[in-house]
C-alpha atoms as an extended CHARMM CRD file, in Angstrom:
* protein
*
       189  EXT
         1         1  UNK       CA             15.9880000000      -34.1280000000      -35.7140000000  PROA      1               0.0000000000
         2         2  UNK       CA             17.0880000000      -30.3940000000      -35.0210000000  PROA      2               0.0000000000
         3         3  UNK       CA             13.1200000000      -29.5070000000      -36.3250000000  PROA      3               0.0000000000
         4         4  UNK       CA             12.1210000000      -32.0930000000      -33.7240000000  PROA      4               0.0000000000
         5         5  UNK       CA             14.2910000000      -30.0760000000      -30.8280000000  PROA      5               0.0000000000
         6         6  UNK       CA             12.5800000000      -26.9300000000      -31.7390000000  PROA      6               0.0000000000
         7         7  UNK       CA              8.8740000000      -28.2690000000      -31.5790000000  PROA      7               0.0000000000
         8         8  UNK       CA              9.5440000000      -29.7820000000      -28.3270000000  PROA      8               0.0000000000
         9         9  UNK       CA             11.0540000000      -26.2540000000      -27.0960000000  PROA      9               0.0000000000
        10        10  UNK       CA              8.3440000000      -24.2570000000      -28.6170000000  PROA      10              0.0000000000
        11        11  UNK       CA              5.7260000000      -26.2620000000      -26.7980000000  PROA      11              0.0000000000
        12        12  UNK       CA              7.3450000000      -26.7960000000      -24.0930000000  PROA      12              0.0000000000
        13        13  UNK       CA              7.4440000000      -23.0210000000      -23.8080000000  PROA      13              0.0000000000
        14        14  UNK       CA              3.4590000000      -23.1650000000      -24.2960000000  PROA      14              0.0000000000
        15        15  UNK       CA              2.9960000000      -25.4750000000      -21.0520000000  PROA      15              0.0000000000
        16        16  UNK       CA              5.0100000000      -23.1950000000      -19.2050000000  PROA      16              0.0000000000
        17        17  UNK       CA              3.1520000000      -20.3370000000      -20.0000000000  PROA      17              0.0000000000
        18        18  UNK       CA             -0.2100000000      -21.8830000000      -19.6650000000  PROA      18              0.0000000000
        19        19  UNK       CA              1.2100000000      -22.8090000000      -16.2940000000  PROA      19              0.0000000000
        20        20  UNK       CA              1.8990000000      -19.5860000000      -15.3050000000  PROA      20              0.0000000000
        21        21  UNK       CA             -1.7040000000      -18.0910000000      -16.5320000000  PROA      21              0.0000000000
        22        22  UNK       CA             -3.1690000000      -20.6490000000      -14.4160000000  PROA      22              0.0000000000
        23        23  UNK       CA             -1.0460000000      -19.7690000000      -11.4230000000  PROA      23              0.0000000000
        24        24  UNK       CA             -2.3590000000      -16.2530000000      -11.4180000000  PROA      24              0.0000000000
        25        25  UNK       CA             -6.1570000000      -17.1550000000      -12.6150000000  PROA      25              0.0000000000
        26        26  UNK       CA             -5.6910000000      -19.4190000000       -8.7190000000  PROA      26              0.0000000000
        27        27  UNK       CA             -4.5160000000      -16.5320000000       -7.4280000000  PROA      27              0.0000000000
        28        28  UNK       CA             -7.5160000000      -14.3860000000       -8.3000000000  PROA      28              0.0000000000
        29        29  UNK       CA             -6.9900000000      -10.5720000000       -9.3770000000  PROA      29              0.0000000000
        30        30  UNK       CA             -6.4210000000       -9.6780000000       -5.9120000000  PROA      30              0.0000000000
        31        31  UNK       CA             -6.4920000000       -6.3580000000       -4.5160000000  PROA      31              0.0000000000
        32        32  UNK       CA             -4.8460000000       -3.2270000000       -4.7310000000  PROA      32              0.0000000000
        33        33  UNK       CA             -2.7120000000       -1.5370000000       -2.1770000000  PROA      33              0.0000000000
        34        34  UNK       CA             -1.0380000000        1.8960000000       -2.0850000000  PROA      34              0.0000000000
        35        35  UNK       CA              2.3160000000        1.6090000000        0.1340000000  PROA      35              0.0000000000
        36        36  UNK       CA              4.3010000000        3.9500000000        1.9430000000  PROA      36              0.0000000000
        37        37  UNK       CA              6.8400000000        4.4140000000        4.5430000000  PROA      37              0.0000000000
        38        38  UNK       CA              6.3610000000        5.1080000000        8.2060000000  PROA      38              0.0000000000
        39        39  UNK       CA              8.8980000000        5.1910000000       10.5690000000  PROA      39              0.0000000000
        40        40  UNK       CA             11.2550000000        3.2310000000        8.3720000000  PROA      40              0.0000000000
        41        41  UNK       CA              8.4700000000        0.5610000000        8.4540000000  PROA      41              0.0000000000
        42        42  UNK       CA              6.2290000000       -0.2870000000        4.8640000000  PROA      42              0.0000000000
        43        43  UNK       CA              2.3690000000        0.1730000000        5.8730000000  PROA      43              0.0000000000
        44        44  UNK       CA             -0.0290000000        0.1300000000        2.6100000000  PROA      44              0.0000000000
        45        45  UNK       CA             -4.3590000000        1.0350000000        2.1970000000  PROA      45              0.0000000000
        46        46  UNK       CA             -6.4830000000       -0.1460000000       -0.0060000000  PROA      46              0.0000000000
        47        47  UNK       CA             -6.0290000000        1.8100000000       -3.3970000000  PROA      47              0.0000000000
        48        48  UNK       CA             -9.7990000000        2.0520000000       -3.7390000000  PROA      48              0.0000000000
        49        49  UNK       CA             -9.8570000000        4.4020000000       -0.0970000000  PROA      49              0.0000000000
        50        50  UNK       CA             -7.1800000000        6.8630000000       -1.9250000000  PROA      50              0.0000000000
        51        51  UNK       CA             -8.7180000000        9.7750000000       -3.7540000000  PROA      51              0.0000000000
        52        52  UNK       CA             -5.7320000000       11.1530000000       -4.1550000000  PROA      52              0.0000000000
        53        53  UNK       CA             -1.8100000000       11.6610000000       -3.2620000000  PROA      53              0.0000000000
        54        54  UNK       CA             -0.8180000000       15.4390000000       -2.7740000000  PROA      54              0.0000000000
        55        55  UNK       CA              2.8550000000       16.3930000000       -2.5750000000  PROA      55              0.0000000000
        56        56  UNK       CA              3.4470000000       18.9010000000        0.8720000000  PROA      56              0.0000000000
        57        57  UNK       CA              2.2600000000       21.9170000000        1.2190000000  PROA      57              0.0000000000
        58        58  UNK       CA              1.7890000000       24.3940000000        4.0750000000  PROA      58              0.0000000000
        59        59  UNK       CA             -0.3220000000       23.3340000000        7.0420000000  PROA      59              0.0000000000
        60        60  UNK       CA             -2.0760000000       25.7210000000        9.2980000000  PROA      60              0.0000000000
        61        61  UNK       CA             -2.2560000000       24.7150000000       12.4940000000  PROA      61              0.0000000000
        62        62  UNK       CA             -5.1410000000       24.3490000000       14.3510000000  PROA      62              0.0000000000
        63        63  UNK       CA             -5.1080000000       25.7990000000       18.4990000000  PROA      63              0.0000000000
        64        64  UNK       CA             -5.8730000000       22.9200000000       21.3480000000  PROA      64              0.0000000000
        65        65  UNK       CA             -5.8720000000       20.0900000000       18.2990000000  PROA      65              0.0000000000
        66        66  UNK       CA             -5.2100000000       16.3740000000       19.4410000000  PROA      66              0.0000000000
        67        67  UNK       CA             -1.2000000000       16.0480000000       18.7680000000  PROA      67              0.0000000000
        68        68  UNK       CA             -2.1710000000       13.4050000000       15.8580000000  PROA      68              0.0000000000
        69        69  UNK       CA             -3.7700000000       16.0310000000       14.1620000000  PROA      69              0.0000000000
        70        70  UNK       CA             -0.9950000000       18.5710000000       11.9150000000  PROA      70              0.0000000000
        71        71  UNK       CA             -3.5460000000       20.9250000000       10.8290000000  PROA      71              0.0000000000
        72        72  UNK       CA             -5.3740000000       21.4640000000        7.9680000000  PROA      72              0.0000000000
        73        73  UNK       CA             -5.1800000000       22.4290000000        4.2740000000  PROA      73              0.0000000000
        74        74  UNK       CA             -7.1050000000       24.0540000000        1.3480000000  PROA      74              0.0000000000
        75        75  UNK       CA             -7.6470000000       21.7220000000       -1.3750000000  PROA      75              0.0000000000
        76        76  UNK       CA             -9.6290000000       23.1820000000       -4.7660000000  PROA      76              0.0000000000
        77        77  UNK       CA            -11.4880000000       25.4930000000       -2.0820000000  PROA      77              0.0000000000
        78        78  UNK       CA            -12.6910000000       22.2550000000        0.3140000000  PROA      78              0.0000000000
        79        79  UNK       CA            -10.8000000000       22.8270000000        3.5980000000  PROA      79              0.0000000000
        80        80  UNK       CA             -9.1910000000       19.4520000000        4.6780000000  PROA      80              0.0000000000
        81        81  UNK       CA             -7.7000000000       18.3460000000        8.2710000000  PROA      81              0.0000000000
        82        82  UNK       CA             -4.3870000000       16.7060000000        7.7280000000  PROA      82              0.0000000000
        83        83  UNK       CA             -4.0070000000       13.9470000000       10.1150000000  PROA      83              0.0000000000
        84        84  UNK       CA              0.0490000000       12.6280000000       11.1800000000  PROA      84              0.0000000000
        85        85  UNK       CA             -0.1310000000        9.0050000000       10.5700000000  PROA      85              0.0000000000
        86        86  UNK       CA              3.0440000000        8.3510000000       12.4760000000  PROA      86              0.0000000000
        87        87  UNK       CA              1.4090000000       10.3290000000       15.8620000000  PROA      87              0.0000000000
        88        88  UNK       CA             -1.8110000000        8.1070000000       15.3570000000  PROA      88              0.0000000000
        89        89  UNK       CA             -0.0680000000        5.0100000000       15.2940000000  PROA      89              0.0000000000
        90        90  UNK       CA              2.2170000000        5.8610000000       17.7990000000  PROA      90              0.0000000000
        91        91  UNK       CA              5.2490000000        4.9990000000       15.9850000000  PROA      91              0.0000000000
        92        92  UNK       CA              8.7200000000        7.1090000000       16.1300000000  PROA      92              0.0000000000
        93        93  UNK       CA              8.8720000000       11.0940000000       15.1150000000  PROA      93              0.0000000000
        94        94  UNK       CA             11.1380000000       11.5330000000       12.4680000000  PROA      94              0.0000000000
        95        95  UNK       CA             12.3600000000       14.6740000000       10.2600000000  PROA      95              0.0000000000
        96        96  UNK       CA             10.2680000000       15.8910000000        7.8480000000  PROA      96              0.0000000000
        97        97  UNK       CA             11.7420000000       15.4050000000        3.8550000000  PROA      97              0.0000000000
        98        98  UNK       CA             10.2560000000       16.0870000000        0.7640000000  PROA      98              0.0000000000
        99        99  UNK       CA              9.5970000000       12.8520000000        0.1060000000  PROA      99              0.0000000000
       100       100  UNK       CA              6.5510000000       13.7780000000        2.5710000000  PROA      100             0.0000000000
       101       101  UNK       CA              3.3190000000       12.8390000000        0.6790000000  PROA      101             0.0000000000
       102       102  UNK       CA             -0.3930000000       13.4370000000        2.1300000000  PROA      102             0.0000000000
       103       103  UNK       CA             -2.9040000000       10.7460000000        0.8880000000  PROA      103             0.0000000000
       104       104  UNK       CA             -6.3800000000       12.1600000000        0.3950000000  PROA      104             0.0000000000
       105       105  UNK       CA             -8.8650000000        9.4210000000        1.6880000000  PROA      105             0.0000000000
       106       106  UNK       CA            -12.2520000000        9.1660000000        2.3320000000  PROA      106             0.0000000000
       107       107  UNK       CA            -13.0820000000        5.6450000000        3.9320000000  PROA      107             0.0000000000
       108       108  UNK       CA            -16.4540000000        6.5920000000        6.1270000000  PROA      108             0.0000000000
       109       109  UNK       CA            -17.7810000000        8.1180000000        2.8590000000  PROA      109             0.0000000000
       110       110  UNK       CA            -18.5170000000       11.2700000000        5.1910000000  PROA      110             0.0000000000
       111       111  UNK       CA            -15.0030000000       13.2820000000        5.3630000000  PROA      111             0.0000000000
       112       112  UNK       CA            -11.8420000000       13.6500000000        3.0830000000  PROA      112             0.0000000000
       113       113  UNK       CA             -9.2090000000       13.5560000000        5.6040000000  PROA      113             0.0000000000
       114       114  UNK       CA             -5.2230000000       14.1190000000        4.4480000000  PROA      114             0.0000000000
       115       115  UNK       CA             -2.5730000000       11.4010000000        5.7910000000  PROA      115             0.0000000000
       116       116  UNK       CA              0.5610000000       12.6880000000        6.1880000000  PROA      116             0.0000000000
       117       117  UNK       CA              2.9440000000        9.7870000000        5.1170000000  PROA      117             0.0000000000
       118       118  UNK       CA              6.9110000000        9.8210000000        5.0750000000  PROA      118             0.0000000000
       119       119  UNK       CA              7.2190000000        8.3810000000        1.4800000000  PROA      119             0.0000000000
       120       120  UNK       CA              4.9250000000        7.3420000000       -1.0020000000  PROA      120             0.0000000000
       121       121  UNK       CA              6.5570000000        3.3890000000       -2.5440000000  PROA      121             0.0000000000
       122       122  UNK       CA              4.0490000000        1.8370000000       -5.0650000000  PROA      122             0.0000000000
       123       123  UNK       CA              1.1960000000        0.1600000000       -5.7500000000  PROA      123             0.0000000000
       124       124  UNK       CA              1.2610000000       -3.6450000000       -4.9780000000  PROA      124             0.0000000000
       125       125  UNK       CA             -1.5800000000       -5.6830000000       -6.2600000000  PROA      125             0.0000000000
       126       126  UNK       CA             -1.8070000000       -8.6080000000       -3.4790000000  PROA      126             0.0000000000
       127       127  UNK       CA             -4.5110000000      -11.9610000000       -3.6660000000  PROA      127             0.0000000000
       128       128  UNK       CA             -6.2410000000      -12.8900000000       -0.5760000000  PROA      128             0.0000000000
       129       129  UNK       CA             -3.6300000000      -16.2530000000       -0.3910000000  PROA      129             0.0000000000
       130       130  UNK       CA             -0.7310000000      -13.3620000000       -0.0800000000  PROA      130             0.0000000000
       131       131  UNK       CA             -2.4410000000      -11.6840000000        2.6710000000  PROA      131             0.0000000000
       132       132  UNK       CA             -1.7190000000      -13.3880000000        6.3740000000  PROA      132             0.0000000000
       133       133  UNK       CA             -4.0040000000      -12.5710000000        9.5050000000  PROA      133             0.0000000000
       134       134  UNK       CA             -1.4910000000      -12.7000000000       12.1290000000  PROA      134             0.0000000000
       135       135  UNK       CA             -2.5490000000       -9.0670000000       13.3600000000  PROA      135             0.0000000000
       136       136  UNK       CA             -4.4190000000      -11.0230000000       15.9570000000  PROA      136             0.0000000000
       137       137  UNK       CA             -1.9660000000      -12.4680000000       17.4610000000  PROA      137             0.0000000000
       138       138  UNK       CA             -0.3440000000       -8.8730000000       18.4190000000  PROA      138             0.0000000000
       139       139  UNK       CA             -3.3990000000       -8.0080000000       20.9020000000  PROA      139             0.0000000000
       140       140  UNK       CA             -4.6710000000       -5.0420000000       22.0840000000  PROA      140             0.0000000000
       141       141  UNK       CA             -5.1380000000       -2.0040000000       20.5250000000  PROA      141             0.0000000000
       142       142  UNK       CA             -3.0900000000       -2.1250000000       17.5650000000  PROA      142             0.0000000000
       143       143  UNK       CA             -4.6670000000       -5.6770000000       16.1820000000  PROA      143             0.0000000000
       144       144  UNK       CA             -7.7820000000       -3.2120000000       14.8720000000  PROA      144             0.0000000000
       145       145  UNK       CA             -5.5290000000       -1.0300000000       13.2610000000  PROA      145             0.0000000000
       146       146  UNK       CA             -4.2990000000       -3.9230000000       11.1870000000  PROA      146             0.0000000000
       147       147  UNK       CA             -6.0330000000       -5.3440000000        8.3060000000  PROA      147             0.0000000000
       148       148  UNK       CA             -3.0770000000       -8.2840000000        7.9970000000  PROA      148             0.0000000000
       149       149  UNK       CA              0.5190000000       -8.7480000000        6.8180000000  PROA      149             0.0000000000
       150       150  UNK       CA              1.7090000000       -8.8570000000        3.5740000000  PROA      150             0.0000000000
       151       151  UNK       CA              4.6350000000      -10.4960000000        2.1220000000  PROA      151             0.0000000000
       152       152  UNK       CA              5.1110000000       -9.0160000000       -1.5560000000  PROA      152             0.0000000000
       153       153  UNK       CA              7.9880000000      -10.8780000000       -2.6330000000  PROA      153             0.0000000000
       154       154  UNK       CA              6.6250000000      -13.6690000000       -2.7970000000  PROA      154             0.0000000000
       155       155  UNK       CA              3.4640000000      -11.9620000000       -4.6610000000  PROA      155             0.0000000000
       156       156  UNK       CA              6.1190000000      -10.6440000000       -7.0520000000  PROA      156             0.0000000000
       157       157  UNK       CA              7.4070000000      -14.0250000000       -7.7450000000  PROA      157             0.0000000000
       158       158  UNK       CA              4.3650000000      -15.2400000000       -8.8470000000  PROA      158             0.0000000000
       159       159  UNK       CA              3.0570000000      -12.3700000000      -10.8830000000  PROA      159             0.0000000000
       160       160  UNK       CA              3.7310000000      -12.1450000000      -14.7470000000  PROA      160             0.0000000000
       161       161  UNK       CA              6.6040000000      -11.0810000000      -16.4100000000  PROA      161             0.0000000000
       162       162  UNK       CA              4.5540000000       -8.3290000000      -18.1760000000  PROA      162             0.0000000000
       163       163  UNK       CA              3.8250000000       -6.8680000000      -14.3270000000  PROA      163             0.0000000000
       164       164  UNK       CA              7.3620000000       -7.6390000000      -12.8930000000  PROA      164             0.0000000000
       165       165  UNK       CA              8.7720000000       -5.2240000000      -15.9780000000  PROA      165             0.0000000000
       166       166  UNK       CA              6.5000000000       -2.5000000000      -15.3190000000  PROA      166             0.0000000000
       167       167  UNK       CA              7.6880000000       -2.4670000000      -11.8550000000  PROA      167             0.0000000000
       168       168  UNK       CA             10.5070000000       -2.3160000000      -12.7650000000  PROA      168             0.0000000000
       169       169  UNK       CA             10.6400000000        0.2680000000      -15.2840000000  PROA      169             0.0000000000
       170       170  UNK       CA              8.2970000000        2.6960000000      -12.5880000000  PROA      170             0.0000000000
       171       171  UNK       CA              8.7460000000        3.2030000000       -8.7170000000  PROA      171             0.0000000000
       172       172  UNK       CA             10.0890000000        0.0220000000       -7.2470000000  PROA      172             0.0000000000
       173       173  UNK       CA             10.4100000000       -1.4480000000       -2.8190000000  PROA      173             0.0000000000
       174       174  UNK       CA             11.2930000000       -4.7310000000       -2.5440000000  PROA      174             0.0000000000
       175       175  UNK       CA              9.5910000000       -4.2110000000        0.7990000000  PROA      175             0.0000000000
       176       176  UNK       CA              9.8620000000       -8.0050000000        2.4660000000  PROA      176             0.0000000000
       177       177  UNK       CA              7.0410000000       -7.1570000000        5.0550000000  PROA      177             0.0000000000
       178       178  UNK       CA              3.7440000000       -4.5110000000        4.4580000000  PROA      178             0.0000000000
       179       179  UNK       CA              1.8090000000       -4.0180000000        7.1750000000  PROA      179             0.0000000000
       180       180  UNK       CA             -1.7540000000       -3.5960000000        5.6190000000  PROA      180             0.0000000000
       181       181  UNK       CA             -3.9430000000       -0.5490000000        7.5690000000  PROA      181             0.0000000000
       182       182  UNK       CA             -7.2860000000       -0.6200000000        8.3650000000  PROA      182             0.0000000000
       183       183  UNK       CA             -8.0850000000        2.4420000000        7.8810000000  PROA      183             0.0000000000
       184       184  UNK       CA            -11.5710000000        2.8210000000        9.5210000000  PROA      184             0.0000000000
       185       185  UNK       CA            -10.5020000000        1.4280000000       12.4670000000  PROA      185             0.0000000000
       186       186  UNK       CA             -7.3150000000        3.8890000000       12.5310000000  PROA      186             0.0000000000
       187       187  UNK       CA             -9.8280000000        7.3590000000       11.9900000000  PROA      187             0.0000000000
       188       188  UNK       CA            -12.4350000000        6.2330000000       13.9790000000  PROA      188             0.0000000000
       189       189  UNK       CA            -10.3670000000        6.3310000000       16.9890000000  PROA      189             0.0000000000
């Protein structure tokens, strides 16, 4: 009888995780998305648009520059303008720690512009179903600017164990809302 128990546990414990694979196969692989903090708000790009994150270094400021734009940088010998994400989106000023990051992206293909971010949080790999359009309903100028909202704990609750303990062991934000950027609407303006 006790041999019976176990059988129905073990395969029980097969249906479960069967379950679960076909939960995230549904899902699809989704997409990458680098977030960070702005203004005490979570804001995240498409991993794919980020060559690279820099820690902060000295800016030199360029005379009779737009406000959004900090200056610009040397990187390997390629001269780079470092743009203020905060001043482009118009959200608060805030003090400057060195938890500062500047996000190397390229997403025209024509320019590698730095984004100067408050805080670099993690990497959140989000489906399409996670994903909610509701940027629309905001009007005006700042719908472009968003690509949607994303809710990631309930992404992480349907993930696999395997990706909820890496998390967990590397950089973690239980972020409840990302706002997702579009980020060639938010240059090109």
């Amino acid at each position: 009888m006790a041999s019976n128990l176990a059988r129905r546990s073990d395969s029980a414990v097969v249906v479960a995780g069967q379950k679960h694979k076909k939960q995230l196969r549904d899902r699809g692989q989704g997409t990458k998305y680098l977030a960070f903090r702005l203004a005490e708000n979570v804001y995240a790009a498409p991993v794919a648009l980020i060559r690279e994150i820099l820690t902060l270094r000295p800016i030199t400021p360029v005379p009779r520059a737009p406000s959004s734009i900090m200056g610009i940088i040397s990187v390997r010998g390629q001269l780079v303008t470092v743009l203020d994400l905060r001043r482009r989106l118009r959200l608060s000023e805030g003090p400057v720690t060195s938890k500062a990051r500047i996000l190397l992206v390229d997403p025209m293909g024509v320019e590698t512009l730095g984004l100067f971010v408050d805080e670099v949080l993690q990497v959140y790999r989000l489906a399409d179903s996670d994903i909610e359009q509701t940027a629309s309903a905001l009007g005006g100028e700042v719908a472009g600017y968003i690509a949607g909202i994303a809710r990631p704990a309930q992404a992480q609750n349907q993930a696999d164990a395997k990706a909820q303990a890496r998390n967990a062991s590397g950089l973690r934000h239980d972020a409840s809302v990302i706002i997702l950027l579009d980020l060639k609407v938010v240059l090109a303006s």
